[in-house]
N, CA, C and O atoms as CSV, one atom per row, in Angstrom:
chain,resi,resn,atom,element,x,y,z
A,1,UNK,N,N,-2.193,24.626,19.924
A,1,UNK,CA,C,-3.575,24.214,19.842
A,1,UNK,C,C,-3.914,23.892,18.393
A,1,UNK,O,O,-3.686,24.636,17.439
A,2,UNK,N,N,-4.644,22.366,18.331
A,2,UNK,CA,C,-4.979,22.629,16.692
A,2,UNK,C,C,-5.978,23.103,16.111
A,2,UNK,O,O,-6.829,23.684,16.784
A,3,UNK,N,N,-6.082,23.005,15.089
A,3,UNK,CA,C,-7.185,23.756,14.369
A,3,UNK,C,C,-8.334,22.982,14.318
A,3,UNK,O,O,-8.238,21.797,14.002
A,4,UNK,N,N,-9.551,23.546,14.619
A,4,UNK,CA,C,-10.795,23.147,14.520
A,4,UNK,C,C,-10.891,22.515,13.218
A,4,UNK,O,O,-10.218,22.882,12.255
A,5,UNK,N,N,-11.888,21.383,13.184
A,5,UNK,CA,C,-11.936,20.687,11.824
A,5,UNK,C,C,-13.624,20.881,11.546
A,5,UNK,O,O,-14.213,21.010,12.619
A,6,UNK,N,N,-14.374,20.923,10.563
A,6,UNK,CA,C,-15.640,20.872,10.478
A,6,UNK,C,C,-15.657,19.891,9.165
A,6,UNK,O,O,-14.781,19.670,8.329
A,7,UNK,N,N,-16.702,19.496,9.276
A,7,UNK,CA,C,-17.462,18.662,8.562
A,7,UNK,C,C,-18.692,18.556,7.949
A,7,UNK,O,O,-19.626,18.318,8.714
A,8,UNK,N,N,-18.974,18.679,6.652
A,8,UNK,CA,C,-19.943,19.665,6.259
A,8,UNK,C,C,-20.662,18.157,5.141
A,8,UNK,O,O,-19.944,17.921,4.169
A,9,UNK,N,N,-21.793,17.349,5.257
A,9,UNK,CA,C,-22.167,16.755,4.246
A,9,UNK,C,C,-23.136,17.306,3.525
A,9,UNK,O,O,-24.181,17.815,3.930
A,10,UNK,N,N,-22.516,17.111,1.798
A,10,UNK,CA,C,-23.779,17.980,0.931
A,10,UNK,C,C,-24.175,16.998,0.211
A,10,UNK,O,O,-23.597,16.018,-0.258
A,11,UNK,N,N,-25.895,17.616,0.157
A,11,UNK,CA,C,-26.767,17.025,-0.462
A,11,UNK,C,C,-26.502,16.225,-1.639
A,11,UNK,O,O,-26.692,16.788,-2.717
A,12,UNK,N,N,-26.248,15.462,-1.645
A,12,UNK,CA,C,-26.324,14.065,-3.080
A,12,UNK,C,C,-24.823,14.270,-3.797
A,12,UNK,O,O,-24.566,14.145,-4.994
A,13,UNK,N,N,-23.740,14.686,-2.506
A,13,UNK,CA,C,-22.724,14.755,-3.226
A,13,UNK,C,C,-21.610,13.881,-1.933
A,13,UNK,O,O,-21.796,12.886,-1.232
A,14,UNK,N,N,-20.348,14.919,-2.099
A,14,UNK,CA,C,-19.425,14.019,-0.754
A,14,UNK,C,C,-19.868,15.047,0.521
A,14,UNK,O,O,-20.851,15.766,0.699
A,15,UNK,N,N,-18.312,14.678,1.543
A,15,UNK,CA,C,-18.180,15.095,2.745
A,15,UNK,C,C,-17.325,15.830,2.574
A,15,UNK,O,O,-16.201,15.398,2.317
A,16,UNK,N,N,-17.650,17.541,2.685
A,16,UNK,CA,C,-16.718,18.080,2.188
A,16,UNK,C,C,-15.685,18.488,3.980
A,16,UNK,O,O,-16.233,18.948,4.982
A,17,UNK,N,N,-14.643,18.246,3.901
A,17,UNK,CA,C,-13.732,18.482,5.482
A,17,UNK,C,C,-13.122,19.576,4.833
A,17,UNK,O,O,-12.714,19.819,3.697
A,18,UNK,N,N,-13.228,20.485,6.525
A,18,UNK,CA,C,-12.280,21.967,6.461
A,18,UNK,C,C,-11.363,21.572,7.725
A,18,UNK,O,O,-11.521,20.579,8.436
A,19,UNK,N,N,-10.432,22.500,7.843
A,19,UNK,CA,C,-9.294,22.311,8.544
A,19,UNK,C,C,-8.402,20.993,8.276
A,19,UNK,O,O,-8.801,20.140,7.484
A,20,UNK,N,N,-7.075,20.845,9.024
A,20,UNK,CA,C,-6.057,20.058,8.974
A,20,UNK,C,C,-6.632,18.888,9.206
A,20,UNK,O,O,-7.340,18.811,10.210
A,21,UNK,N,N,-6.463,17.653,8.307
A,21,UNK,CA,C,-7.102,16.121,9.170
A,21,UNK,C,C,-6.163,15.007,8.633
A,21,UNK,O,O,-5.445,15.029,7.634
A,22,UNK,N,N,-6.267,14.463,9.144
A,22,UNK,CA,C,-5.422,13.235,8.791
A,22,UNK,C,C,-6.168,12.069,8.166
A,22,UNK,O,O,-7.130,11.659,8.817
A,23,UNK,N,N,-5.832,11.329,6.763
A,23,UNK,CA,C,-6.785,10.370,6.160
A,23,UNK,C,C,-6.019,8.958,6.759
A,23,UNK,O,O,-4.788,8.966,6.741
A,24,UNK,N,N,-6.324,8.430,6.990
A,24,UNK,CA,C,-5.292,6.886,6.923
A,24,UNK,C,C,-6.323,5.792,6.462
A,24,UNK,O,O,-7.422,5.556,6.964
A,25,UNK,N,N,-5.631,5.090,5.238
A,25,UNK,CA,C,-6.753,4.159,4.422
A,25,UNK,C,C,-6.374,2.878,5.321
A,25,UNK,O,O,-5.691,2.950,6.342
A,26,UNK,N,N,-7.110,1.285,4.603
A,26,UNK,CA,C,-7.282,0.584,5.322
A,26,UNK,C,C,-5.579,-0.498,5.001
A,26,UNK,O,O,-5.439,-1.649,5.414
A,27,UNK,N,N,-4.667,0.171,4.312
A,27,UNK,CA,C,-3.326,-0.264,4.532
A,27,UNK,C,C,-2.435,0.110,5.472
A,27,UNK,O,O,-1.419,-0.469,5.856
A,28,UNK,N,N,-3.024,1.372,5.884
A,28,UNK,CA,C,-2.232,1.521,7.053
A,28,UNK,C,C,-1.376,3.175,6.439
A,28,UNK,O,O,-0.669,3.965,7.064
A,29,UNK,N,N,-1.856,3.182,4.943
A,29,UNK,CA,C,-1.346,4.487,4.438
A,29,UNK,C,C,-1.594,5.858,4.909
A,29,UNK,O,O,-2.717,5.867,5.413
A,30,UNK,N,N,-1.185,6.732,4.956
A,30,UNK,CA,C,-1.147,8.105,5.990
A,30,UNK,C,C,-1.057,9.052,4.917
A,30,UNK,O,O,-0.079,9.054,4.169
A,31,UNK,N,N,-2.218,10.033,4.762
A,31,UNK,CA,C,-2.056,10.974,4.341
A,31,UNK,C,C,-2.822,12.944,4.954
A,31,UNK,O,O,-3.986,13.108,5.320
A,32,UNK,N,N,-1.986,13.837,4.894
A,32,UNK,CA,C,-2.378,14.618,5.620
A,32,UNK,C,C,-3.048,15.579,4.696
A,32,UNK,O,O,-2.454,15.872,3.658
A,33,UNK,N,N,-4.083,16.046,4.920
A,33,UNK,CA,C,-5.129,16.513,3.551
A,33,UNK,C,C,-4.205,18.142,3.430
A,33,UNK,O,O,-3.495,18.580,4.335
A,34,UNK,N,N,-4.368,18.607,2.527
A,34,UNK,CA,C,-3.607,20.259,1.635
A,34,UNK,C,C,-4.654,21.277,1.294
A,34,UNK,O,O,-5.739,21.269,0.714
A,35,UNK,N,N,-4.068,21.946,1.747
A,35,UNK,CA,C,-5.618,23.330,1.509
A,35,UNK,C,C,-6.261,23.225,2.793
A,35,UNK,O,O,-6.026,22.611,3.834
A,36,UNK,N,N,-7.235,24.100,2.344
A,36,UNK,CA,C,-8.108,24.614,3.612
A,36,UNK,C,C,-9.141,23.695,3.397
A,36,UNK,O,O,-9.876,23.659,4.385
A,37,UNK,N,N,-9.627,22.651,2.165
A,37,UNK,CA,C,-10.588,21.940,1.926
A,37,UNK,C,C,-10.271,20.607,1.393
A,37,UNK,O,O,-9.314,20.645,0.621
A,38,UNK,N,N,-10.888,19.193,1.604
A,38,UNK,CA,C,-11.413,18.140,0.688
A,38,UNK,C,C,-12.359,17.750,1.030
A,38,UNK,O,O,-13.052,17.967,2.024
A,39,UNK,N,N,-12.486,16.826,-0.213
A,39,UNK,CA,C,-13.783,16.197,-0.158
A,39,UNK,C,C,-14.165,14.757,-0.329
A,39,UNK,O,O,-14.198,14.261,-1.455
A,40,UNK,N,N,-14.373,14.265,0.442
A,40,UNK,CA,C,-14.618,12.764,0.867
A,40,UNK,C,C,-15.201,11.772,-0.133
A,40,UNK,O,O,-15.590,12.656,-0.896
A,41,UNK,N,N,-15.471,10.967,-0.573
A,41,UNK,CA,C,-16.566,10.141,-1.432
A,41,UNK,C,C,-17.610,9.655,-0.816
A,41,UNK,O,O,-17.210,9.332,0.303
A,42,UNK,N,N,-18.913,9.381,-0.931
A,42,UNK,CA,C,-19.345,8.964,-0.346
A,42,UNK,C,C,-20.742,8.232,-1.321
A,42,UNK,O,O,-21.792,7.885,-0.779
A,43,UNK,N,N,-20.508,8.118,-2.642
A,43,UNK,CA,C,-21.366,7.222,-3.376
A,43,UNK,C,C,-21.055,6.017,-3.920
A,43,UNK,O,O,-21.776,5.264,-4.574
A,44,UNK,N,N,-19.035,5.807,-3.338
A,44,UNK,CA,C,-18.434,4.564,-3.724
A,44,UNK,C,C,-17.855,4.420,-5.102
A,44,UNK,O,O,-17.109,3.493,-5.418
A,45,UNK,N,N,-18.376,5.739,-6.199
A,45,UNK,CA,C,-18.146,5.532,-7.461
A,45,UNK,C,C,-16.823,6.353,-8.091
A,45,UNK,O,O,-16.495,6.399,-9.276
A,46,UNK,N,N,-16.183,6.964,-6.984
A,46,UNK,CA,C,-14.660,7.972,-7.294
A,46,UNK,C,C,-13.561,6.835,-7.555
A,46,UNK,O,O,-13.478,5.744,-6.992
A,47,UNK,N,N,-12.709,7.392,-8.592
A,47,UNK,CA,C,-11.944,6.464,-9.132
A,47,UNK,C,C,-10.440,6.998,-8.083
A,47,UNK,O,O,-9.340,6.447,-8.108
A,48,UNK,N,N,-10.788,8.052,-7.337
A,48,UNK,CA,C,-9.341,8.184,-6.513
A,48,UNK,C,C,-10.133,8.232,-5.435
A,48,UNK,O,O,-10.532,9.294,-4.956
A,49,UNK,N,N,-10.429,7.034,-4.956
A,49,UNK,CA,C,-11.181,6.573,-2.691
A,49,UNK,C,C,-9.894,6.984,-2.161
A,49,UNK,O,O,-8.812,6.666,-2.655
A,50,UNK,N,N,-10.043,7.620,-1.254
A,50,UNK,CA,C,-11.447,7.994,-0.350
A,50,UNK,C,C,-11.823,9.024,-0.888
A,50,UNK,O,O,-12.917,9.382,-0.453
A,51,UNK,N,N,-11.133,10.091,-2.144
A,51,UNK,CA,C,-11.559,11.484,-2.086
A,51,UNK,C,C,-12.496,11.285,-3.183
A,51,UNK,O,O,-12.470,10.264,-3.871
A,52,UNK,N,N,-13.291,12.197,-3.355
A,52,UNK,CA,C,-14.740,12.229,-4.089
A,52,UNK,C,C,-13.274,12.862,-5.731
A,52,UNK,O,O,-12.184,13.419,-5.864
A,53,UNK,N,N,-14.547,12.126,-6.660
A,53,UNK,CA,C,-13.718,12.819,-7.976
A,53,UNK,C,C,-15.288,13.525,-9.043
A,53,UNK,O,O,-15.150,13.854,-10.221
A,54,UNK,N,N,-16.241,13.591,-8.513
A,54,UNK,CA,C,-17.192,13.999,-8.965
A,54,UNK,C,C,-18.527,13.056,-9.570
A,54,UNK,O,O,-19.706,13.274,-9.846
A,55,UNK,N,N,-17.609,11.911,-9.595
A,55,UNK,CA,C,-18.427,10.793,-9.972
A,55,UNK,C,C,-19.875,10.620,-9.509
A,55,UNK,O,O,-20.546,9.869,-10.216
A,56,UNK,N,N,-20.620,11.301,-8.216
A,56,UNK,CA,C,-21.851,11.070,-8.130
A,56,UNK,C,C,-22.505,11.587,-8.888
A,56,UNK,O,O,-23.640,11.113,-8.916
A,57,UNK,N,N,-22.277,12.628,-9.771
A,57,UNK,CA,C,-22.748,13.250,-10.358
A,57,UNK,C,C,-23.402,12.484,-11.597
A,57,UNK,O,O,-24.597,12.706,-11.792
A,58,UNK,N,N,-22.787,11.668,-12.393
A,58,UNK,CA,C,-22.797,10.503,-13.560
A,58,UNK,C,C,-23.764,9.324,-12.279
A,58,UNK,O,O,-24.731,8.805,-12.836
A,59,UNK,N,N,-23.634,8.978,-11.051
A,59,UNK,CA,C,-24.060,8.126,-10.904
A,59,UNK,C,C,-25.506,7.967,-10.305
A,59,UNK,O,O,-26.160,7.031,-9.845
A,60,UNK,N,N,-25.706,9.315,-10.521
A,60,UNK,CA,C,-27.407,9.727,-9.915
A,60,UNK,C,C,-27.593,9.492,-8.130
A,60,UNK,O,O,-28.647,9.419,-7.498
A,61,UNK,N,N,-26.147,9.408,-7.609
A,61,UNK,CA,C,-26.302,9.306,-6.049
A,61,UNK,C,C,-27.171,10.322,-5.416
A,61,UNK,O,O,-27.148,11.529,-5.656
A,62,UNK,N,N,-27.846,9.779,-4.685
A,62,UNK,CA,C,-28.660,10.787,-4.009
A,62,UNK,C,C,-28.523,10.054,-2.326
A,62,UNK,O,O,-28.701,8.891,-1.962
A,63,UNK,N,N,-28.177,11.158,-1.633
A,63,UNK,CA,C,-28.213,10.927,-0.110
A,63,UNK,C,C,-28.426,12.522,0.728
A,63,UNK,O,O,-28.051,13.553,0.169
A,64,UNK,N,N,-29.016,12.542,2.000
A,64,UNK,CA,C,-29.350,13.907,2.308
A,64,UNK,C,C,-28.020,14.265,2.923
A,64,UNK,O,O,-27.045,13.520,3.023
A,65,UNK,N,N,-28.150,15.801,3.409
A,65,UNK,CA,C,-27.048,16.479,3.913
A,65,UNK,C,C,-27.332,16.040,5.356
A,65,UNK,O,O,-26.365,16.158,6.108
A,66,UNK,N,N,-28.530,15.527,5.928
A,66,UNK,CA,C,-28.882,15.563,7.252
A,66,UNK,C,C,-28.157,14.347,8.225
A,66,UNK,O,O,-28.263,13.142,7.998
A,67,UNK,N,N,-27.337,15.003,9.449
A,67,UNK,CA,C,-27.190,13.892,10.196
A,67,UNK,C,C,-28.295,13.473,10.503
A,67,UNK,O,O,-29.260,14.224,10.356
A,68,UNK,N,N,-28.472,12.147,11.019
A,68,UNK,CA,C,-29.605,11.305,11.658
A,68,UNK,C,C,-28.929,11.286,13.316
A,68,UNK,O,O,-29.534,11.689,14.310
A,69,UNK,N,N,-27.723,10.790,13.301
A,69,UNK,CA,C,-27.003,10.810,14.942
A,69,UNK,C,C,-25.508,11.247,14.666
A,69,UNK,O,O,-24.943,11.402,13.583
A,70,UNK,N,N,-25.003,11.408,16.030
A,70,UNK,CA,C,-23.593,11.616,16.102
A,70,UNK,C,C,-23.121,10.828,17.002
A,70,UNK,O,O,-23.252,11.124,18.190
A,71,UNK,N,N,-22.639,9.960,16.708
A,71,UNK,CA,C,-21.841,8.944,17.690
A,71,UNK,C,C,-20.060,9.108,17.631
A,71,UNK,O,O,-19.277,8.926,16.700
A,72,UNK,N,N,-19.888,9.442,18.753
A,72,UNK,CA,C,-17.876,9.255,19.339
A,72,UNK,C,C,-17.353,7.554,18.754
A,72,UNK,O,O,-18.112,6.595,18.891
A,73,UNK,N,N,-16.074,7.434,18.163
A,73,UNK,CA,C,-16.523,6.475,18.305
A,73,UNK,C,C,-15.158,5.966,19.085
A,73,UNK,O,O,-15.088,4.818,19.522
């Protein structure tokens, strides 16, 4: 059985993912995330995409923690 994954978005920062997940970018590259944690980008301004490098921080991103919907997709 695998491990539950959660997904946690924080306030004016990334998406931080717990448990085992699999990233695959838009080459077709495969990578399987390490640790019990990463953290996603999500202000566009991380110099290593997809993973956040702290950069919102310098870039004054602001977005809420709140889902609006959850769609399957």
């Amino acid at each position: 059985m695998s491990e539950k994954v959660e997904i946690k978005a924080m306030e004016n920062g990334p998406l931080l993912i717990s448990g085992q997940a699999t990233v695959t970018d838009t080459d077709g590259n495969v990578s399987e995330t390490q640790g019990s944690m990463v953290a996603l980008c999500r202000c566009g301004q991380s110099a290593n995409k997809p993973f956040c490098d702290g950069s919102h921080k310098n870039a004054g991103f602001e977005a809420s923690e709140t889902l609006i919907t959850l769609q399957s997709v």
